[in-house]
C-alpha positions as protocol buffer text, in pm:
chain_id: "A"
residue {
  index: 1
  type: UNK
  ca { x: 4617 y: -7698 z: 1145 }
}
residue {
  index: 2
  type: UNK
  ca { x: 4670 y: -7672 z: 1521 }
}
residue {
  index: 3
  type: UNK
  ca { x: 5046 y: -7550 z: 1409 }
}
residue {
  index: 4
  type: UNK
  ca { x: 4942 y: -7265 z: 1271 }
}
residue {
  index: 5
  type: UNK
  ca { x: 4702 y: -7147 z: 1496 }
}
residue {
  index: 6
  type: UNK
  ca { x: 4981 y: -7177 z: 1789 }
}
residue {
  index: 7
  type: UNK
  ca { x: 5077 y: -6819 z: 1924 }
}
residue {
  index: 8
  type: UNK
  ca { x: 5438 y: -6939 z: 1979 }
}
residue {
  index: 9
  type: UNK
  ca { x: 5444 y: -7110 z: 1564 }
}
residue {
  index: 10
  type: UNK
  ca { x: 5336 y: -6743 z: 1456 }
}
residue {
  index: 11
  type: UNK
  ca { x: 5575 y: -6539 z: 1703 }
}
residue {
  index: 12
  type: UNK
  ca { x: 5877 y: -6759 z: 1565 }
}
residue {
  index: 13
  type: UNK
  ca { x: 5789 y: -6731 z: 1200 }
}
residue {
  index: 14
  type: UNK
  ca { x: 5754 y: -6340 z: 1219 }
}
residue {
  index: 15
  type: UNK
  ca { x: 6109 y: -6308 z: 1416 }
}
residue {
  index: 16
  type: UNK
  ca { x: 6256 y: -6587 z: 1147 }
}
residue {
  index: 17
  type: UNK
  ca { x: 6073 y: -6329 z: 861 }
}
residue {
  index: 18
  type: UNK
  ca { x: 6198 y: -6019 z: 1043 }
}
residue {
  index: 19
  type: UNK
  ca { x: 6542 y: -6151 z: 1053 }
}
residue {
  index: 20
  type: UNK
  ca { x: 6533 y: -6266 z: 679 }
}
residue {
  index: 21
  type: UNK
  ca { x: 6421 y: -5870 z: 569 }
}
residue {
  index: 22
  type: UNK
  ca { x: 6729 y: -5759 z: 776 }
}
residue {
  index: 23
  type: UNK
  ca { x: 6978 y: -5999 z: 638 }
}
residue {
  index: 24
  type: UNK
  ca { x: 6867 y: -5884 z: 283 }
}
residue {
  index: 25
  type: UNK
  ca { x: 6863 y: -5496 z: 372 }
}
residue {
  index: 26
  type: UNK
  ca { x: 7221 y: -5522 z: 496 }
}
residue {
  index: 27
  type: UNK
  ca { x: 7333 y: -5731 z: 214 }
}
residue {
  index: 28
  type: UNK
  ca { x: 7224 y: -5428 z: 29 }
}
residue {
  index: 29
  type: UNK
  ca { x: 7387 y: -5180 z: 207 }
}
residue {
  index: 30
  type: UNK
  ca { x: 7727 y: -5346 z: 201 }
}
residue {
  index: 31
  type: UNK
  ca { x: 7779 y: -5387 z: -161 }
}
residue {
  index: 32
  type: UNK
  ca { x: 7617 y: -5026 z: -221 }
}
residue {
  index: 33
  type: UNK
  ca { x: 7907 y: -4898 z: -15 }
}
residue {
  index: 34
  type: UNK
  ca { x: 8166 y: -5118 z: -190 }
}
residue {
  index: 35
  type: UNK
  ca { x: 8041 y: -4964 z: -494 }
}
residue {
  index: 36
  type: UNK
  ca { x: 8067 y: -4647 z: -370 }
}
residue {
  index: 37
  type: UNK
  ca { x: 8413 y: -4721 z: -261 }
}
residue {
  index: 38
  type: UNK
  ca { x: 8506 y: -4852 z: -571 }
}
residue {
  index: 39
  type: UNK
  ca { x: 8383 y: -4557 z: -783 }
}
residue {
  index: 40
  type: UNK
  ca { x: 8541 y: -4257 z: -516 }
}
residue {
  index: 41
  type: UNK
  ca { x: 8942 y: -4331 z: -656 }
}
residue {
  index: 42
  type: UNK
  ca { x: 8811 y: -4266 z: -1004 }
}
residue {
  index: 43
  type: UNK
  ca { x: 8621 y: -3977 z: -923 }
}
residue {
  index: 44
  type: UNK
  ca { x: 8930 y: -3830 z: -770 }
}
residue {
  index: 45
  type: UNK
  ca { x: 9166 y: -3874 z: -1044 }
}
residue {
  index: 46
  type: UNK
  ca { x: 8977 y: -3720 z: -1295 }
}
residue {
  index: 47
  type: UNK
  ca { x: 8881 y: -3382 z: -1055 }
}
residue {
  index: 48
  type: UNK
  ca { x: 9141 y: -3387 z: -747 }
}
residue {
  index: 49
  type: UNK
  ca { x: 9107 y: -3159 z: -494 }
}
residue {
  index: 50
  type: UNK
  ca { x: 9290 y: -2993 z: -178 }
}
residue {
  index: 51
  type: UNK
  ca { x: 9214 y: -3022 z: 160 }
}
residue {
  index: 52
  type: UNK
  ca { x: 9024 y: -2708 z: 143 }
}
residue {
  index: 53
  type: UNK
  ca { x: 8811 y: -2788 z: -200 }
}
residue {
  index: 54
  type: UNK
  ca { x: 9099 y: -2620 z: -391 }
}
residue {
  index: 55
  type: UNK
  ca { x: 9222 y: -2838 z: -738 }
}
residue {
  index: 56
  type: UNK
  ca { x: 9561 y: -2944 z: -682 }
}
residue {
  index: 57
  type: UNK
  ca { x: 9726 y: -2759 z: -971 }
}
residue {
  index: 58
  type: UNK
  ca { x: 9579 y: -2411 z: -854 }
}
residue {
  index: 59
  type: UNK
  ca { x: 9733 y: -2495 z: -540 }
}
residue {
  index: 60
  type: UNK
  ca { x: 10073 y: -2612 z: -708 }
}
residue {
  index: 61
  type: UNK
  ca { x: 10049 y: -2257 z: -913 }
}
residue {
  index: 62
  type: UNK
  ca { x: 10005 y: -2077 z: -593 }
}
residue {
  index: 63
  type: UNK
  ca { x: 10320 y: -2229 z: -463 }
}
residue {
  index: 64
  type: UNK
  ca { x: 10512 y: -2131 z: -777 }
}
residue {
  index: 65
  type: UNK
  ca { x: 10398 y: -1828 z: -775 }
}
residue {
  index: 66
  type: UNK
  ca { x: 10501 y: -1723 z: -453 }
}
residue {
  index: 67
  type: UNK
  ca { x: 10832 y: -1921 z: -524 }
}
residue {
  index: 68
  type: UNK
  ca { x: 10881 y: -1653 z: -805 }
}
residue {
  index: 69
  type: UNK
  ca { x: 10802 y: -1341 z: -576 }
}
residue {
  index: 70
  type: UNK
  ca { x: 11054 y: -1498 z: -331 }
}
residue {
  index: 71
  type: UNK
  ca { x: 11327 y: -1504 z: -581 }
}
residue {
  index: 72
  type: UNK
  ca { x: 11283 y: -1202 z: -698 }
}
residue {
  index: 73
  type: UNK
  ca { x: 11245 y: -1037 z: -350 }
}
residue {
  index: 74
  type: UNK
  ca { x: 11604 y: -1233 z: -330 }
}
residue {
  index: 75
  type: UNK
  ca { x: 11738 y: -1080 z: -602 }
}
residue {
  index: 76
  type: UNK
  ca { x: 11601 y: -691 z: -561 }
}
residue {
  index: 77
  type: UNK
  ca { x: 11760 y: -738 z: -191 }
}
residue {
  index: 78
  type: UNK
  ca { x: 12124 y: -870 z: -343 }
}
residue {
  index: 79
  type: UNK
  ca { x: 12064 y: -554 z: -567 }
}
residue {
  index: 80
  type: UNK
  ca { x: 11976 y: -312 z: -310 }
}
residue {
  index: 81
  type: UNK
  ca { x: 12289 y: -457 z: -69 }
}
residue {
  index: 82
  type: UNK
  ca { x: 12496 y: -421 z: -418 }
}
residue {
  index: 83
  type: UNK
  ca { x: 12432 y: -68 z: -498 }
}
residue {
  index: 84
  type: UNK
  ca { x: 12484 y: 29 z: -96 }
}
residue {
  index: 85
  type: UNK
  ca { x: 12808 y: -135 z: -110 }
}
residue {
  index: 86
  type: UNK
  ca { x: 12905 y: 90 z: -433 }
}
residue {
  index: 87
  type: UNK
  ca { x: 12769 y: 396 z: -287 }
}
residue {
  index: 88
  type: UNK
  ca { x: 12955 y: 341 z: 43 }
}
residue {
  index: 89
  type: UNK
  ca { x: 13266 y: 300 z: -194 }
}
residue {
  index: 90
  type: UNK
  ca { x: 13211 y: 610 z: -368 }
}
residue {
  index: 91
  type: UNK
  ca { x: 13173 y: 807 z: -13 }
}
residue {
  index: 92
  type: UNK
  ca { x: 13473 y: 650 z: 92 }
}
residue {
  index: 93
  type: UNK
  ca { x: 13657 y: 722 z: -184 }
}
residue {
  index: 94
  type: UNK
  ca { x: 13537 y: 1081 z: -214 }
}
residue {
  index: 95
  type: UNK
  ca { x: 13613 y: 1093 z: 151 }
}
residue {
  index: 96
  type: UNK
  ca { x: 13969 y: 1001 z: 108 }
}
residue {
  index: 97
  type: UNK
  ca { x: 14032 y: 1261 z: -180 }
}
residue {
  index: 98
  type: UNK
  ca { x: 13920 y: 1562 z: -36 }
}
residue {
  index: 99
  type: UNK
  ca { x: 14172 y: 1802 z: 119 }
}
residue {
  index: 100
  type: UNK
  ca { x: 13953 y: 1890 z: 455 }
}
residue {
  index: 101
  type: UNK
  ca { x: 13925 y: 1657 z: 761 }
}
residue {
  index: 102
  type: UNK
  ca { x: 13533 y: 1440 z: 761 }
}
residue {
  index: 103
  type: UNK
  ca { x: 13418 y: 1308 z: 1092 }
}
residue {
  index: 104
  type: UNK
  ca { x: 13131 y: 1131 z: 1137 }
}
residue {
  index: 105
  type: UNK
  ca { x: 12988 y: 1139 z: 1518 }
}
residue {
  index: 106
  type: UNK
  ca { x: 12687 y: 939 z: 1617 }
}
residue {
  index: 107
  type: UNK
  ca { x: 12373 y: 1057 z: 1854 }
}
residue {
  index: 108
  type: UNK
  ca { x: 12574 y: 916 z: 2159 }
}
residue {
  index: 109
  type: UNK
  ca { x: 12912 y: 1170 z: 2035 }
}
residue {
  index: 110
  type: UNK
  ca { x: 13084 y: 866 z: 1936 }
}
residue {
  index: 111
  type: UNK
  ca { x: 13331 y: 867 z: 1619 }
}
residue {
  index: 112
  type: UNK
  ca { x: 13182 y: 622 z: 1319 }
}
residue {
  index: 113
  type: UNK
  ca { x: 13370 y: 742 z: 1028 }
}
residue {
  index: 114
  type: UNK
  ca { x: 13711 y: 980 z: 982 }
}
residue {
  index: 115
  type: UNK
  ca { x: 13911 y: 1027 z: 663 }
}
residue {
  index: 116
  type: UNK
  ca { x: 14275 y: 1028 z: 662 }
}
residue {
  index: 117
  type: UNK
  ca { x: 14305 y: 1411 z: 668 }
}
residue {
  index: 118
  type: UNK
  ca { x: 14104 y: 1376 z: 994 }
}
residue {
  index: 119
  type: UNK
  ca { x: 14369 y: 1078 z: 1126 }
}
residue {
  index: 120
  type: UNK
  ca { x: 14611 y: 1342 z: 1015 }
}
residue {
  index: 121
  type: UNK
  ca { x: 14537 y: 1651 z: 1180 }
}
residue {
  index: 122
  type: UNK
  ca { x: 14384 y: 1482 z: 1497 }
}
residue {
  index: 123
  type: UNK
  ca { x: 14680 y: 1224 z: 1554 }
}
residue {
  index: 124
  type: UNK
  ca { x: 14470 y: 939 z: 1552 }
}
residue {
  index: 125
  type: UNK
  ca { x: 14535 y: 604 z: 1368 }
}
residue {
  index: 126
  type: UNK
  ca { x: 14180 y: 544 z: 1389 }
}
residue {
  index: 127
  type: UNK
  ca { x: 13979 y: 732 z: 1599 }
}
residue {
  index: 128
  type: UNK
  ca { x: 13636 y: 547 z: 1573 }
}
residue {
  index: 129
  type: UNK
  ca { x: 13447 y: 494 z: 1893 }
}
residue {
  index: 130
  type: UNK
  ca { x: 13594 y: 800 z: 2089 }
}
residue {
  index: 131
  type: UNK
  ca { x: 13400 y: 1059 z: 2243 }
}
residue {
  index: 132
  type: UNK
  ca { x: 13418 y: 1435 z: 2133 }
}
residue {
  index: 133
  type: UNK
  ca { x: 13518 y: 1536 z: 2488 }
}
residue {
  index: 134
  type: UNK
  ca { x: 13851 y: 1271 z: 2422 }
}
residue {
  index: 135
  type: UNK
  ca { x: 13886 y: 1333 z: 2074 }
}
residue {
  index: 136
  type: UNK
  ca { x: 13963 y: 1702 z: 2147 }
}
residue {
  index: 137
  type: UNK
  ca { x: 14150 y: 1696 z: 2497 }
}
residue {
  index: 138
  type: UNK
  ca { x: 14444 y: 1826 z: 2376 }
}
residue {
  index: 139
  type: UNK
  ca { x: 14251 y: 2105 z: 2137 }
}
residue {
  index: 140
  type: UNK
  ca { x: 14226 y: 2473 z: 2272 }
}
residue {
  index: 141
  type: UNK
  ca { x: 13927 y: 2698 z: 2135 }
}
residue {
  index: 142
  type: UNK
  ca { x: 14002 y: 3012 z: 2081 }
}
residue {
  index: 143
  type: UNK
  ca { x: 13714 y: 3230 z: 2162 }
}
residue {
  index: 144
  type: UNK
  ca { x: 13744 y: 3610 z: 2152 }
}
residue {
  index: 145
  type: UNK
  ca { x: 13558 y: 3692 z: 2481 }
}
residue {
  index: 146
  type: UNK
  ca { x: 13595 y: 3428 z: 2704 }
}
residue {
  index: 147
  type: UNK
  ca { x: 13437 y: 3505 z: 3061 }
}
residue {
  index: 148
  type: UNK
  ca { x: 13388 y: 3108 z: 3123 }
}
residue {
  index: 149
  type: UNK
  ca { x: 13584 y: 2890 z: 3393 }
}
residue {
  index: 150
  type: UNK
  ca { x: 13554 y: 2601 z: 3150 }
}
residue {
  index: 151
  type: UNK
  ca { x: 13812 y: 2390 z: 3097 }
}
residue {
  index: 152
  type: UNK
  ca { x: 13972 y: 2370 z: 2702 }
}
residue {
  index: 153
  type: UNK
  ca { x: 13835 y: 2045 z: 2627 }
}
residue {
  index: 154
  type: UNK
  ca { x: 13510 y: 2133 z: 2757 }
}
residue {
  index: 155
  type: UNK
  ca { x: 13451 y: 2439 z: 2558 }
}
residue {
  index: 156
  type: UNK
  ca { x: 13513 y: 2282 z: 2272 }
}
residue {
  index: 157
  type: UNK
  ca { x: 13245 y: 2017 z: 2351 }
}
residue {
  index: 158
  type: UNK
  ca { x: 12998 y: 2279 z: 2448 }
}
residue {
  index: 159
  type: UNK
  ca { x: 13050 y: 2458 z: 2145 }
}
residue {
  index: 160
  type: UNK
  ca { x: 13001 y: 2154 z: 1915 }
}
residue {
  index: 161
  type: UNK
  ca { x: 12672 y: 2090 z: 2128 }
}
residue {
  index: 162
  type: UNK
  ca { x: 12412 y: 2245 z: 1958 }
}
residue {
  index: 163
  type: UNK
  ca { x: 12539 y: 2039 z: 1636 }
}
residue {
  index: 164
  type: UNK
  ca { x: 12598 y: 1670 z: 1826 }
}
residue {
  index: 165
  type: UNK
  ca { x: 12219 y: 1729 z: 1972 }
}
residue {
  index: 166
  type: UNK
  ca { x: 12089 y: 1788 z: 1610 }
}
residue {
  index: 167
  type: UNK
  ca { x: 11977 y: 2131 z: 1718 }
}
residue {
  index: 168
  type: UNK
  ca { x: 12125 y: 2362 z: 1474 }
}
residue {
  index: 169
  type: UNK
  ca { x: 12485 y: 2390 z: 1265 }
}
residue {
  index: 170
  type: UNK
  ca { x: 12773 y: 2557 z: 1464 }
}
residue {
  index: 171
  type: UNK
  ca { x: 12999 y: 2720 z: 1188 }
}
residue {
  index: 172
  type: UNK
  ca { x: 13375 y: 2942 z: 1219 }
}
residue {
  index: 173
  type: UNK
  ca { x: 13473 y: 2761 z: 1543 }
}
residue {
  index: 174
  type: UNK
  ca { x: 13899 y: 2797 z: 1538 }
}
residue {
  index: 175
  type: UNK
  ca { x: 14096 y: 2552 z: 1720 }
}
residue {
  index: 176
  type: UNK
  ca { x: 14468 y: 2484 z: 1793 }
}
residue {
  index: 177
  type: UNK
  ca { x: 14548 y: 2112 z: 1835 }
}
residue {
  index: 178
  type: UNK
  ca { x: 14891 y: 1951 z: 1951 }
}
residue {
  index: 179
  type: UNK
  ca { x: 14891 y: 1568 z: 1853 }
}
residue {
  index: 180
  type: UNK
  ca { x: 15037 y: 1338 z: 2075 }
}
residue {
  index: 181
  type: UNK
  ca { x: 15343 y: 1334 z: 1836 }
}
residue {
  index: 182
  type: UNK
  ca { x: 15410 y: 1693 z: 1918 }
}
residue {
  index: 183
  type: UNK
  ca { x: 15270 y: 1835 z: 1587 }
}
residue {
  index: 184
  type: UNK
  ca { x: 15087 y: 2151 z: 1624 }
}
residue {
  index: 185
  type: UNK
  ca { x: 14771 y: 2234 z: 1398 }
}
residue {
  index: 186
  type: UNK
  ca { x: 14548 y: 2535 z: 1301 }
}
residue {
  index: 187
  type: UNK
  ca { x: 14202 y: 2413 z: 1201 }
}
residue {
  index: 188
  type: UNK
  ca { x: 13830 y: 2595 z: 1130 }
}
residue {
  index: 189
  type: UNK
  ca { x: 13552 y: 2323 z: 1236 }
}
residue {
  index: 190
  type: UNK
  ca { x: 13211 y: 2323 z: 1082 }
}
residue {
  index: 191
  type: UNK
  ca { x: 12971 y: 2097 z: 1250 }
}
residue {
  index: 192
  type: UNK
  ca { x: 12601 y: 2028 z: 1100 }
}
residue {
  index: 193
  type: UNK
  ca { x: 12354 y: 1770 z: 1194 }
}
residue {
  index: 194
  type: UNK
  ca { x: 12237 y: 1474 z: 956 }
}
residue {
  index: 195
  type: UNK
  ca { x: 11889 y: 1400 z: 934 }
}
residue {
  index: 196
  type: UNK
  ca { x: 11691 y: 1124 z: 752 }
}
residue {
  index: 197
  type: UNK
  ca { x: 11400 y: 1063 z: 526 }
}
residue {
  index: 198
  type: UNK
  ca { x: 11160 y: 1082 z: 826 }
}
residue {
  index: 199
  type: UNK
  ca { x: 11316 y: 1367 z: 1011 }
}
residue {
  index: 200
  type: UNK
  ca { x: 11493 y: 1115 z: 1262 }
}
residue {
  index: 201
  type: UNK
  ca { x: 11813 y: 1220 z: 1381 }
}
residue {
  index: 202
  type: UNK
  ca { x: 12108 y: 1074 z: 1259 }
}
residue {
  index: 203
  type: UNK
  ca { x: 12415 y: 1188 z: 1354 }
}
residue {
  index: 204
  type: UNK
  ca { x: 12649 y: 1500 z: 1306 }
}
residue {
  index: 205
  type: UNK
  ca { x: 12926 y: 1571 z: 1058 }
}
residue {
  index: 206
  type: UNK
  ca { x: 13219 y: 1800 z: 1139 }
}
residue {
  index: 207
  type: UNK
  ca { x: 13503 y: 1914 z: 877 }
}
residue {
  index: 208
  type: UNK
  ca { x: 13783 y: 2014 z: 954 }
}
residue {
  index: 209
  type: UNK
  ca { x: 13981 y: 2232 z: 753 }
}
residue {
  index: 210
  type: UNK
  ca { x: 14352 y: 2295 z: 811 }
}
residue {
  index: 211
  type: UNK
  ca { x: 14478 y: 2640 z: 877 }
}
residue {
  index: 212
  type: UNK
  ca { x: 14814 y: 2557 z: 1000 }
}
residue {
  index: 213
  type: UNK
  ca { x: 14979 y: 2748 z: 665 }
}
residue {
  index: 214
  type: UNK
  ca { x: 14789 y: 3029 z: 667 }
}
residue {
  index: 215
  type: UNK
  ca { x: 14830 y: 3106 z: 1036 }
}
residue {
  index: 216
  type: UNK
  ca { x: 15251 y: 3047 z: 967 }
}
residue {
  index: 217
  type: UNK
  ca { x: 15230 y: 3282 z: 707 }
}
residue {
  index: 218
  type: UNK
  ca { x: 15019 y: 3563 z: 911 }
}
residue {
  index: 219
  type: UNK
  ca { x: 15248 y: 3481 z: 1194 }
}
residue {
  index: 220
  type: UNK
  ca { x: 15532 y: 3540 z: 945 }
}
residue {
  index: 221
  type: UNK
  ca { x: 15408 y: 3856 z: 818 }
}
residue {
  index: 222
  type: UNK
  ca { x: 15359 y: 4014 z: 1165 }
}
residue {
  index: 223
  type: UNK
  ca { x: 15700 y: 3898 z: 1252 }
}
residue {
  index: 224
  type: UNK
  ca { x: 15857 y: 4088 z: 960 }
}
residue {
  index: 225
  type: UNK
  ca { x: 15581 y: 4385 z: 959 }
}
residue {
  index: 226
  type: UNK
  ca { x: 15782 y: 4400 z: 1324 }
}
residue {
  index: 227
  type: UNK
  ca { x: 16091 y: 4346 z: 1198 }
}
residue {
  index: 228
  type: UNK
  ca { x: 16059 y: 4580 z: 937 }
}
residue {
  index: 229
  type: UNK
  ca { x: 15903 y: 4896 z: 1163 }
}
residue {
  index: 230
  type: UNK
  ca { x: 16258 y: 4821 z: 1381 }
}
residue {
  index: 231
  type: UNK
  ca { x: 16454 y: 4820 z: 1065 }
}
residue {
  index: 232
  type: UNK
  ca { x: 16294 y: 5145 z: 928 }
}
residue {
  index: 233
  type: UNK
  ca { x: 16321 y: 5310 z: 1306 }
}
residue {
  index: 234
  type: UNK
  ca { x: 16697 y: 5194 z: 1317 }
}
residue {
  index: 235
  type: UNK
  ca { x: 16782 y: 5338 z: 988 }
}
residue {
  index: 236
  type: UNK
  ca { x: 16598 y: 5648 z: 1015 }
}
residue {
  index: 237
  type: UNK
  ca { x: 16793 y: 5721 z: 1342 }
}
residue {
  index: 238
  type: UNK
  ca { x: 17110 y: 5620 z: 1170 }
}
residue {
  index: 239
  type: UNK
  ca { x: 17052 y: 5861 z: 891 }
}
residue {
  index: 240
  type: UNK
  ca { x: 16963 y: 6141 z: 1133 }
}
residue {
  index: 241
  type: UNK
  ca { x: 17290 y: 6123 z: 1327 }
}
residue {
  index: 242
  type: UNK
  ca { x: 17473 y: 6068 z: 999 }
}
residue {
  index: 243
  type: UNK
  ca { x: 17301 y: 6377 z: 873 }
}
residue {
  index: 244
  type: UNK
  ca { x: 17398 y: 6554 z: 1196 }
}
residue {
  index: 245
  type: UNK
  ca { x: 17758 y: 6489 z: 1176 }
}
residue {
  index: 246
  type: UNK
  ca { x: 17764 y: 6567 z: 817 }
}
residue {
  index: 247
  type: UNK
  ca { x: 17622 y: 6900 z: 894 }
}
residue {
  index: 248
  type: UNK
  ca { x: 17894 y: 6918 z: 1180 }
}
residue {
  index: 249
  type: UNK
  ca { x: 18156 y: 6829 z: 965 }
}
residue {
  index: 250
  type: UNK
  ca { x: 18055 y: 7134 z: 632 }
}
residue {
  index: 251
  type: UNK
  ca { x: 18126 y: 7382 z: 901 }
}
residue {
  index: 252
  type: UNK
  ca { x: 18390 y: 7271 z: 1101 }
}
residue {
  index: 253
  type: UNK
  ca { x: 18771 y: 7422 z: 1048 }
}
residue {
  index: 254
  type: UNK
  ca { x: 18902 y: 7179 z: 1267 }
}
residue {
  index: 255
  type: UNK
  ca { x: 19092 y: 6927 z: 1220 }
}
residue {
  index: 256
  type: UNK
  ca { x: 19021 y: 6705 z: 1536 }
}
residue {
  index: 257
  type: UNK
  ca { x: 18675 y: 6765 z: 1518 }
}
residue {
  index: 258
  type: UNK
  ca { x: 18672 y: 6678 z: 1184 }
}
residue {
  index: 259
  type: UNK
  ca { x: 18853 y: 6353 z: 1273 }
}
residue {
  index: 260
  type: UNK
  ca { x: 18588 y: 6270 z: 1526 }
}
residue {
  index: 261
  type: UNK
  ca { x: 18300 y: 6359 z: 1321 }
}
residue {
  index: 262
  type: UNK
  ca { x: 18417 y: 6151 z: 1033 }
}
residue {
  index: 263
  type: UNK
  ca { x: 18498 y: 5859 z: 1331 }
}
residue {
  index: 264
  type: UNK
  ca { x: 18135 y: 5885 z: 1412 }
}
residue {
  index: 265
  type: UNK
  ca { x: 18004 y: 5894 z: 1050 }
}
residue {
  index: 266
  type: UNK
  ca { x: 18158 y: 5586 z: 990 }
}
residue {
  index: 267
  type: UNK
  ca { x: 18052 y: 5417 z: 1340 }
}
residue {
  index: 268
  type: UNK
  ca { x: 17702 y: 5457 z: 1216 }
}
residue {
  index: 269
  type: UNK
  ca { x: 17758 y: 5351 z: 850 }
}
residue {
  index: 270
  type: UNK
  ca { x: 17895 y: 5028 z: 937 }
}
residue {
  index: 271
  type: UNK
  ca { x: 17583 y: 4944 z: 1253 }
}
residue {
  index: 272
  type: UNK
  ca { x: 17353 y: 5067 z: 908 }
}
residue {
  index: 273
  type: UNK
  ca { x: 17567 y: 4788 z: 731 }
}
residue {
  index: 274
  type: UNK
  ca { x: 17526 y: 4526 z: 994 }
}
residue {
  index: 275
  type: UNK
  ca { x: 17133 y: 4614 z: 1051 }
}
residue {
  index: 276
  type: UNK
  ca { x: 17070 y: 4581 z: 698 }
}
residue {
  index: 277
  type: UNK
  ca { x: 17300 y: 4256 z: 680 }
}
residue {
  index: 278
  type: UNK
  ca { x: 17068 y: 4093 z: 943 }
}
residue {
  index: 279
  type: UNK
  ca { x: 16727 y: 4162 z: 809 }
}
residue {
  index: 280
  type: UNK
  ca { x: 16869 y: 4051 z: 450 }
}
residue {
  index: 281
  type: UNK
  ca { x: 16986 y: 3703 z: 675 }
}
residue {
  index: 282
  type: UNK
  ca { x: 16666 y: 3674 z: 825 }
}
residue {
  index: 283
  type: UNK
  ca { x: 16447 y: 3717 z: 525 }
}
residue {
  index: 284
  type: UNK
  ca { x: 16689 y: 3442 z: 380 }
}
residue {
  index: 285
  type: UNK
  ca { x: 16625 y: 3218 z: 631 }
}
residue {
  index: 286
  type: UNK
  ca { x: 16241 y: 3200 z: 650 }
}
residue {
  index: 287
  type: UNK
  ca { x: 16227 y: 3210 z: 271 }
}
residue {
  index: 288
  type: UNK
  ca { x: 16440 y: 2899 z: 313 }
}
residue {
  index: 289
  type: UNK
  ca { x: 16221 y: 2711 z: 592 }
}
residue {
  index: 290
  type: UNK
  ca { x: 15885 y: 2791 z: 400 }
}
């Protein structure tokens, strides 16, 4: 009885109570949490989720998905790259068939492109990545008032520059141009600028079309327009003294002066013969080299 009065008998059994309730609460705990444990794995595989509450195979259909738009942003580029390639084979070969000279110059004045009736006419193997002012050095402008103290190759450059600066077309420009081979060419140059989609500036094309026939054959025809107004003066005044001696000779009774007069017919018969001989020879000869 005297036990269980005793303040110490009574502190001890609470703390030995105390620790009994705790003992049994966290015995609790621990296998509510193994449950728990236990039950989360199954949970899972029947509803599995991403890291951001997505389900797995929404998130594996996104990945296909873009997958597929990947392929076929692969395969619209290999056709894109496909149908560039056959386009720039088309321009090429359309380049290489026509009978004018194509040059391509970019926004710096720098060659990018030349077909091979450019090559030709220019005397260039391949004249990509020279400038306008060295492309046509040896070209001479011909310009029908020409008040300037510019040199050749400078006019020509000046005249191409509203077209290299993508200001306006320059059209009817004439040029002589000696190769470095010695070959000598006629040729009319239109330039124009090239312009994309958005306006941007591009570049310039010039074409060049030969003239070097046409200018022989004017050069020809003066010649024998020339030749011909000598011929016609020649014979005229050949007639005229022939007509002069023959009018001589009809009333003439004598005999030396007849002799002389018929002398001097002949003299200018046979210079008619030898005029006419040469032109014929001539026109021969330049039927022959054409």
């Amino acid at each position: 009885m005297n036990l269980l009065i005793n303040p110490m008998v009574l502190r001890m059994a609470v703390l030995l109570f105390g620790a009994l309730a705790a003992f049994g609460l966290g015995l609790f705990l621990i296998r509510r949490l193994r449950k728990n444990l236990v039950a989360e794995p199954g949970s899972l595989n029947h509803a599995p989720l991403a890291a951001e509450g997505m389900p797995v195979h929404a998130y594996h259909a996104v990945i296909q998905q873009l997958k597929q738009q990947k392929h076929e942003l692969a395969a619209q580029q290999l056709s894109e790259r496909r149908k560039a390639k056959a386009s720039d084979s088309l321009s090429s070969t359309v380049l290489s068939n026509l009978s004018c000279g194509v040059l391509f110059f970019n926004t710096a004045g720098l060659v990018r492109q030349a077909n091979p009736v450019a090559r030709k006419l220019l005397g260039f193997a391949s004249p990509v990545g020279l400038h306008v002012a060295d492309l046509f050095r040896a070209a001479t402008l011909r310009l029908e008032h020409d008040g300037s103290g510019a040199s050749e190759e400078a006019r020509v450059e000046q005249a191409l520059a509203p077209a290299l600066a993508g200001k306006s077309a320059v059209r009817g420009l004439v040029v002589d141009h000696l190769t470095r081979e010695g070959a000598s060419h006629v040729f009319e140059m239109t330039a124009s600028p090239v312009f994309a989609e958005d306006a941007s500036f591009m570049g310039t094309t010039v074409v060049l079309t030969d003239k070097t026939d046409i200018e022989r054959i004017r050069h020809d025809q003066k010649l024998h327009q020339e030749i011909s107004s000598e011929l016609a003066l020649g014979l005229r005044n050949s007639l005229t003294t022939i007509a002069g001696y023959a009018q001589q000779l009809a009333g003439s009774r004598d005999p030396e002066l007849t002799r002389q007069l018929a002398g001097g017919i002949a003299h200018e018969a046979a210079q008619l013969d030898r005029t006419i001989v040469g032109f014929l020879g001539g026109a021969r000869a330049a039927t022959t080299s054409s």
